[in-house]
N, C-alpha and C positions, 0 to 999 in steps of 0.2 A: 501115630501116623508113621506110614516106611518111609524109608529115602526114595524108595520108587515112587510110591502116590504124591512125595514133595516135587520128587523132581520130573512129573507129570504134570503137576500144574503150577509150576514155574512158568510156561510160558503163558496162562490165562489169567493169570497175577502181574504177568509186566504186563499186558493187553491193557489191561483195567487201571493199572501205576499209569502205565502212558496216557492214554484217555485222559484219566483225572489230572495229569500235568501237562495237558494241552489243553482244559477246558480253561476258558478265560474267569475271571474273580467275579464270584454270585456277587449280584447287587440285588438287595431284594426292589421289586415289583409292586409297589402300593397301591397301584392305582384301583383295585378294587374296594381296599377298606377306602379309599379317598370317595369312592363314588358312591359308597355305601353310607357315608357319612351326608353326604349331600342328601340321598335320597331321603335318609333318616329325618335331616330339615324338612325336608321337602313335605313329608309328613306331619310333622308337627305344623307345619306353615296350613296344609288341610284341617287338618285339626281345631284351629284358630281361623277355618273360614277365610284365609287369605285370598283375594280375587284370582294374584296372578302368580303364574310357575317359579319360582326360584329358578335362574340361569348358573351356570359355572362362567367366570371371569377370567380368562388369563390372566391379567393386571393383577388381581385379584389373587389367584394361585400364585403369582411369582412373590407377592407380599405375604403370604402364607410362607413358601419354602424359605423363605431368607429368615423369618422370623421361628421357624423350626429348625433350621441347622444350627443358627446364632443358640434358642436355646440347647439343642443336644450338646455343641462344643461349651458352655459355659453355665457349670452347674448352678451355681449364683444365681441364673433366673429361674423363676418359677411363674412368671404372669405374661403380661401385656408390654411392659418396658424392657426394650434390647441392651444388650450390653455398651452400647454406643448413647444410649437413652433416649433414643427411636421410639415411637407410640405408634400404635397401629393405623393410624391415618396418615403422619409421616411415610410408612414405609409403604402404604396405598398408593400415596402421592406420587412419591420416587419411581413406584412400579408404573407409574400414567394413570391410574384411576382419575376420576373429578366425580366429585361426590363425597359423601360421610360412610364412616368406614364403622364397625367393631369389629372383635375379634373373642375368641371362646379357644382356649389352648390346656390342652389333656398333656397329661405326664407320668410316665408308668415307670416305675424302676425295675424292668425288663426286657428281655429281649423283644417280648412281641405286645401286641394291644388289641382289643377284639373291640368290633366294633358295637357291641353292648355293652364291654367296660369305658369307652367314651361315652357315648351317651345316658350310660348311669350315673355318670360322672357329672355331664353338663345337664342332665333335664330335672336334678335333683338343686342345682346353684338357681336359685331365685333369679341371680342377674345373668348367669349366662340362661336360662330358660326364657327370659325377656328378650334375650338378643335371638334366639333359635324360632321365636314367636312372633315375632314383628312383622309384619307385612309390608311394611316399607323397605325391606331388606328382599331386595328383588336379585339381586346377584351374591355370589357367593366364590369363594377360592380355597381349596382344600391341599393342603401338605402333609405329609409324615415320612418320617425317618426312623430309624432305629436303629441301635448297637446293642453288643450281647447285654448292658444292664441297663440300657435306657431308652424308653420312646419315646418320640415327643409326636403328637398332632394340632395343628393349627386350623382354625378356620377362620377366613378373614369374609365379614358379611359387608355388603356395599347398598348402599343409596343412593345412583347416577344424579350428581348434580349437573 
């Protein structure tokens, strides 16, 4: 390249430098795989002839995300027990739920996680497929996070007692 064609687009190069250091910091946007997740129950819950729709819970979702950030920061977990030794109905509780809680939590050592590699994941666990399968599990709360080597998703299922 000449010095003439560099210093042609010099200024369409700082255009582009400035842009990208005035865009504020990506945070990824889950909320598709979170909704895709639900639905996927949502399916399975037809599947097994369940009478009534699966809802999403806020309570419920906020007990998901605390227990998918706790695992992304603290390699040490891999299941159902927080680093505090929090159990998925404790952290229900605390969110306001009243009712029985479980929980089904996916872990990718990746940046990203599709939501076919969750669900091949849990429809394949015996016990997480009883919890995806239940029909008394009328609400639901859906979390994920992720960094460049690791994802984590949470689904917290509910009972309103």
């Amino acid at each position: 390249m000449t010095v003439c064609r560099i210093v042609r687009a010099l200024p369409a190069v700082a255009l582009v430098g400035a842009a990208i250091a005035g865009m504020p910091d990506a945070h990824a946007d889950n909320r598709r795989l979170n909704e895709s997740v639900v639905v996927n129950v949502y399916t399975i819950q037809q599947h097994n002839h369940c009478p009534i729709e699966i809802k999403i819970n806020p309570q419920l979702r906020l007990a998901a995300q605390w227990h998918t950030n706790d695992v992304l920061n603290n390699r040490a977990l891999n299941g159902d027990i927080g680093s505090d030794g929090s159990t998925p109905q404790v952290r229900a509780n605390n969110a306001g739920f009243v009712g029985t809680v479980s929980e089904t939590v996916a872990i990718n050592p990746a940046l990203a996680i599709s939501g076919i590699e969750i669900m091949n994941n849990w429809y394949y666990r015996p016990d997480y497929m009883a919890i995806m399968s239940n029909c008394a599990n009328t609400q639901i709360g859906v979390w994920s996070e992720n960094r460049l080597d690791r994802s984590v998703v949470v689904a917290v299922y509910g009972q309103p007692g």
